[in-house]
C-alpha angles and dihedrals in degrees: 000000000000124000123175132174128173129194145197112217138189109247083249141136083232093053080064106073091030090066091046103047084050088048094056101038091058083047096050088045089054103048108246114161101265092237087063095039083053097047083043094054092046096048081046087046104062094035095066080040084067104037089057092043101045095015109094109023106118100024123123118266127222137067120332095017125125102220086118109058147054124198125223114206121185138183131186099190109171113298095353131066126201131209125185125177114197128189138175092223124116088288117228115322097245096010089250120089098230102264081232116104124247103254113239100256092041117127095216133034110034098100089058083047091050091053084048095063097034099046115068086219124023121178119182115194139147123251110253118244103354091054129237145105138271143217135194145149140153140217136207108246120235104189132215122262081250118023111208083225124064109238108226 
């Protein structure tokens, strides 16, 4: 089964819950074990956090911009789901997240550290040309006893 949704989103505190409850609908739909539905929506979760924090500062303003916007793509493809988290901000100093982790009491870089822990494969990158930075990562898929949608 493959299933795959993308969305546009306002860089908003709102966009936030609306990517997650999506997330775990499709997940619930398709039958995904709820623990991995959960560690999936939290990854997903602070990487839209960022991308609404970070994701916007240095872009250009006015109409037509997308200053204001981030975009959430995923794909549950077999036994693997994708998530990438795009935004038009100034992207990751560097292009690599420092392998170091946050420290507890740090203000900025635990949620990438926590996708880290929770995705089996997690790459961060900028967007070539326009600017921004990505996020994506996948997880194996472990799958309910009796999955809401038929699999074909």
């Amino acid at each position: 089964m493959s299933i795959w949704w993308s969305l546009h989103l306002r860089r908003e505190a709102a966009s936030v819950p609306l990517a997650r409850r999506l997330l775990m609908g499709t997940m619930e739909t398709a039958g995904v074990d709820p623990d991995v539905s959960y560690e999936l929506s939290v990854a997903l979760t602070e990487a839209c956090a960022n991308a609404v924090e970070h994701g916007g500062a240095g872009a250009p303003p006015g109409p037509g911009a997308t200053a204001g916007a981030y975009r959430v793509t995923a794909y549950l493809d077999g036994e693997t789901c994708r998530i990438e988290v795009a935004d038009s901000g100034p992207g990751f100093p560097g292009v690599e997240v420092p392998a170091a982790p946050a420290p507890s009491d740090a203000e900025h870089g635990r949620g990438l550290r926590l996708i880290e822990e929770l995705a089996d494969h997690v790459q961060f990158g900028n967007r070539s040309g326009r600017g921004g930075a990505v996020v994506s990562f996948d997880k194996i898929l472990k799958w309910k006893d009796s999955p809401s949608l038929l699999m074909a």
